[in-house]
Structure formats: C-alpha cells, structure tokens
C-alpha positions in Angstrom: 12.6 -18.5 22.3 11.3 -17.2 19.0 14.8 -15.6 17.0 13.8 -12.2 15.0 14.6 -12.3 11.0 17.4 -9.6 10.6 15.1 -8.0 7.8 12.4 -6.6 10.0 14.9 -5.1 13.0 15.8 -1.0 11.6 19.3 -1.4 14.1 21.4 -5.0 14.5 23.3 -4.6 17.3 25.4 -6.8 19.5 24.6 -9.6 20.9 23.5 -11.3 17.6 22.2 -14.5 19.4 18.4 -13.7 19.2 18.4 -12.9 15.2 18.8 -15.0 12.4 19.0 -15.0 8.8 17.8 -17.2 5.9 20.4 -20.1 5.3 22.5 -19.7 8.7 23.8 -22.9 9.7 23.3 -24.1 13.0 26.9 -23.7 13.9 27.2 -20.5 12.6 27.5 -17.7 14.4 27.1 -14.0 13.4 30.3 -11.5 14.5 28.7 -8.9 12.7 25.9 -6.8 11.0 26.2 -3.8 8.6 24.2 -1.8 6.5 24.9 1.1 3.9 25.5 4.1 6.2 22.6 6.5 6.9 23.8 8.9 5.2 22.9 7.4 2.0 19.4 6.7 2.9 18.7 10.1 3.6 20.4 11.4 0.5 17.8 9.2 -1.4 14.9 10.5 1.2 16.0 14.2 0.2 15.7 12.8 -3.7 11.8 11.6 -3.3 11.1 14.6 -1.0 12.7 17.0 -3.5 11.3 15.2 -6.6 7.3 15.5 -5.3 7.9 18.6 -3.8 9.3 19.8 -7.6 6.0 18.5 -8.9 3.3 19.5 -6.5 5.5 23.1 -7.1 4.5 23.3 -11.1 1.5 22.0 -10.4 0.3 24.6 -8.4 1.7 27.6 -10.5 0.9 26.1 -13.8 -3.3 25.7 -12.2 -2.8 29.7 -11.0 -2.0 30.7 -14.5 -4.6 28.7 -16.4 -7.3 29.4 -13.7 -6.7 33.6 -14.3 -6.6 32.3 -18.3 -9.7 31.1 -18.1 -11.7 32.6 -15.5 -12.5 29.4 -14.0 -12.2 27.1 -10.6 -12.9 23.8 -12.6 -9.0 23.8 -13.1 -8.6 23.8 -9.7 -10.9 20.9 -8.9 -9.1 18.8 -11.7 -5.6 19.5 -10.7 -6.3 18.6 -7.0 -6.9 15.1 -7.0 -3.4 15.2 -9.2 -1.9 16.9 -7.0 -3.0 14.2 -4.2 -1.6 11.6 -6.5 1.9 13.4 -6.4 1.4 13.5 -2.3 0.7 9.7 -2.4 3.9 9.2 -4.5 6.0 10.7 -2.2 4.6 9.1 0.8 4.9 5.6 -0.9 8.6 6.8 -2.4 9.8 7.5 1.5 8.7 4.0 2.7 10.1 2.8 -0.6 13.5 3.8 -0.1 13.7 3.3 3.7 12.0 -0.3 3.5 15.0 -1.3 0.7 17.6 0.5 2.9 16.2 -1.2 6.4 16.2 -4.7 4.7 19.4 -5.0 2.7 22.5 -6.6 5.4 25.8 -7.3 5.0 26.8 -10.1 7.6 30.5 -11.1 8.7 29.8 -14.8 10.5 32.9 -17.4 11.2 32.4 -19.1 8.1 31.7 -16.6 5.7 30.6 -12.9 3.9 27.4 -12.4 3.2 25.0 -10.0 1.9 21.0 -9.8 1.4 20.0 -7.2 -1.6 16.5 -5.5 -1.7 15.4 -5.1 -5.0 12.3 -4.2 -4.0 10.7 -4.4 -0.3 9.4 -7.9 -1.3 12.1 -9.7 -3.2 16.1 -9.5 -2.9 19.0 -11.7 -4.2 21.7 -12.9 -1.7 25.6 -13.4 -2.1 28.1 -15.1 0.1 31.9 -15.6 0.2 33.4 -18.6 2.0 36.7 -17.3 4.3 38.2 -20.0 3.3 38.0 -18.7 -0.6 39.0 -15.4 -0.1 42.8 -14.9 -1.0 43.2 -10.8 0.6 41.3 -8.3 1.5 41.5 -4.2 0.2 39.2 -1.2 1.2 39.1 2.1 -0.3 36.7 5.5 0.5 35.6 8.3 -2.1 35.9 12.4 -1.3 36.5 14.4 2.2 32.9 13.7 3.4 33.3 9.6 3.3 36.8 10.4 5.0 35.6 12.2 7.9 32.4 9.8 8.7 35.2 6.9 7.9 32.5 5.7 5.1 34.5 3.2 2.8 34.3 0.0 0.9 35.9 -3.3 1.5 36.9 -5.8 -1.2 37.6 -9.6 -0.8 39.0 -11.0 -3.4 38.5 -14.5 -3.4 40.2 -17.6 -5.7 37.1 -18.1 -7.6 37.3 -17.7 -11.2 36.9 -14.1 -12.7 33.4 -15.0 -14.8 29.9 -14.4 -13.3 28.2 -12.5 -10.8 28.7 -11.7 -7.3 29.3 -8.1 -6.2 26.2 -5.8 -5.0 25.4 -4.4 -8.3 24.1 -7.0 -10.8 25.6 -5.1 -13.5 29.2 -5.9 -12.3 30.3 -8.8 -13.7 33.3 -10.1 -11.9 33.1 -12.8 -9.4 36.2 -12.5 -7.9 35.4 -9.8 -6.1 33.1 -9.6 -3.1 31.9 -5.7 -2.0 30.7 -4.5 1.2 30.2 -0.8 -0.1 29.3 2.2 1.9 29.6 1.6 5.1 31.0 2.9 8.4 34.2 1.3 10.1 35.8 0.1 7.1 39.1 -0.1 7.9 38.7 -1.7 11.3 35.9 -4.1 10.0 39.0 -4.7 7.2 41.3 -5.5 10.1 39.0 -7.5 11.5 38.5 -9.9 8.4 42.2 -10.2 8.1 42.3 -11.5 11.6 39.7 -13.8 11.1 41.1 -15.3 7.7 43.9 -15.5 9.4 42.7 -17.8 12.2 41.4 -20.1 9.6 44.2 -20.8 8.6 46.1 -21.1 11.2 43.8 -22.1 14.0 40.6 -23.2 12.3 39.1 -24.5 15.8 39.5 -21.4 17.3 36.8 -19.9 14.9 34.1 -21.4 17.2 34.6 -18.9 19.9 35.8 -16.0 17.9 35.0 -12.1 18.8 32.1 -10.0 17.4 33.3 -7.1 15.9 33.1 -4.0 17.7 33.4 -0.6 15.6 33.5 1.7 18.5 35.2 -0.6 21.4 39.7 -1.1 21.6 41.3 -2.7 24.1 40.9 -2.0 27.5 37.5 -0.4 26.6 35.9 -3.2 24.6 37.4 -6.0 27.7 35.9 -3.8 30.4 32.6 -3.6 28.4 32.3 -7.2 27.8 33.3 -8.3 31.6 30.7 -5.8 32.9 27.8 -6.7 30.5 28.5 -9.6 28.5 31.2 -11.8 31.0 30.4 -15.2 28.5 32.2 -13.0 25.7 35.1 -11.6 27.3 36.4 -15.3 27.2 36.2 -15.9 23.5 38.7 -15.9 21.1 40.4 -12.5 20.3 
C-alpha cells in the first residue's frame, strides 16, 4: 500500500504506520507527530483577516470622501478593482499561513527528534537530533493562557558543540539545543523522551518495539484502548 507524506495530512494521528516522511529509515518507526498548537495558527488567521479587513476599511471611507470632493463615480470604479486586490490578499494570506502551519512537523521516532520547517508552502529546511546525542531534556511554558491549554516548549540539549544552527528559528545560533516550541502535552511528551533516552541506554534493543506516545491516554486507560483497538500494540515495550 501506497504510505501518505506527513505534509499533505491537516491531523497525524495514531497509528503512524501508513505515513512517512522524507529520510525515515526503514527501521524507523514514528512514536509521535506534533505540530505548533492551533491556537497559534488562528492567532496569525485573525492577523491576515484583521490586516485586509483594516485596508478594504480605509479604502472605502477614503473613496466616500473623495467621491463627495469631487462630484464623481470614476473614484469608485478605480478604487474597486484595488479594493479586489486587497480581497485576493487576504484569501491568498489565509491559505498562506494555514498551508505553512499544516506542513511544518515535529516527529519523536526511536532513533531520533526531528522537525520539517515551512518557509514557505513550497520549500522548508529540516533538523534532527540523534537520542543517542542528547545529554537531558528541559521544558518551559509562557503566561496563564499556555498554562491552562498546557502549551510549552521542550529543550534537548544534546553533546554537540555549541557553534551553528539547529533550533527552529534560523536566527538562533546555538546548536546545542534542539526546540520543539509551542505545542500541547509538553510535559508528558518531556516524560516521554526521558523514558525513551533512557532505554537507549540501558536497553537499546528494546527501542524496536517501544510505545507511541499518547497525550490523552494513562494507564489503565491507554492499555484498555490499545487491547480493544490496536491488540499488536498493547504488547510493545512501555
């Protein structure tokens, strides 16, 4: 069967086995998928909206008070194909800013971190972190709002030397840091990356079979949820 790129599906969910990504190893598997949280996209959405709207808003007072200046419609006829320009910029802002937010992943597999950055809808830059280079792991959230939705950031600092780039913003210099920013689950998805680094280490073999994350499963839940849908999971690795 045909697997689907990760870049054209709007919500990765488990079971990861029909999606792939550029680069993943046949032995890889994927445990999880994140992107920035919604709320964030729709903050940007607002922006765009907000921005034409501002615009087409002028626009249309600024033509009334010429057109009783002047006496004249021909103000009107000029301004309106502006005015559909504006329209057309917001349009193409919207699927802008979703198409960027839709494509950029951050993906936790048993051998690594890695994340796909949208630039633009047609070109990105990628990053990954080997577990076996990162040394601890920290995570962090900003303001009531990101505590209440448990929006946060997670920071893996890895052994490499700090010179170069490889965080999510090109403008951050510091590759001894890896960033999965803004997104939901943090501190279990933290948790999580402990437990994994830690059966590297300690059982490498084990990493074949290891658990997908699951952000809104625990315990008796999550086993119950796996035996009745997904039985081949509720075997793995822990």
């Amino acid at each position: 069967m045909l697997k689907k790129s990760f870049f054209v599906i709007e919500n990765n969910h488990f079971p990861y086995d029909q999606l792939r990504f550029p680069g993943q190893a046949s032995d890889e598997r994927v445990l999880y998928v994140s992107r920035e949280h919604s709320l964030f996209l729709v903050f940007r959405l607002l922006f765009v909206l907000l921005a034409g709207l501002s615009i087409i808003l002028v626009s249309a007072i600024l033509n009334q008070m010429l057109t009783r200046v002047f006496h004249s419609q021909l103000l009107s006829i000029i301004l309106l194909p502006i005015l559909l320009v504006f329209l057309l910029f917001m349009i193409i802002g919207a699927w802008w800013v979703f198409t960027l937010w839709k494509k950029s992943v951050a993906i936790v597999t048993n051998k690594r971190l890695i994340k796909f950055i949208y630039t633009t809808p047609f070109n990105r830059y990628n990053m990954s972190l080997p577990l076996e280079m990162i040394v601890d792991t920290s995570s962090h959230n900003r303001g009531f709002l990101s505590s209440y939705l448990k929006i946060g950031t997670i920071t893996a600092r890895s052994s490499a030397s700090s010179s170069g780039v490889a965080t999510s913003d090109v403008s951050r210099v510091n590759k001894k840091y890896f960033y999965l920013e803004n997104i939901q689950y943090f501190e279990d998805l933290q948790q999580y990356l402990n437990k994994l680094i830690s059966t590297l280490h300690k059982q490498p073999e084990k990493l074949v079979n290891f658990r997908p994350f699951f952000p809104n499963l625990k315990g008796e839940a999550r086993e119950e949820f796996l035996r009745a849908n997904y039985p081949n999971y509720a075997k793995e690795t822990k």
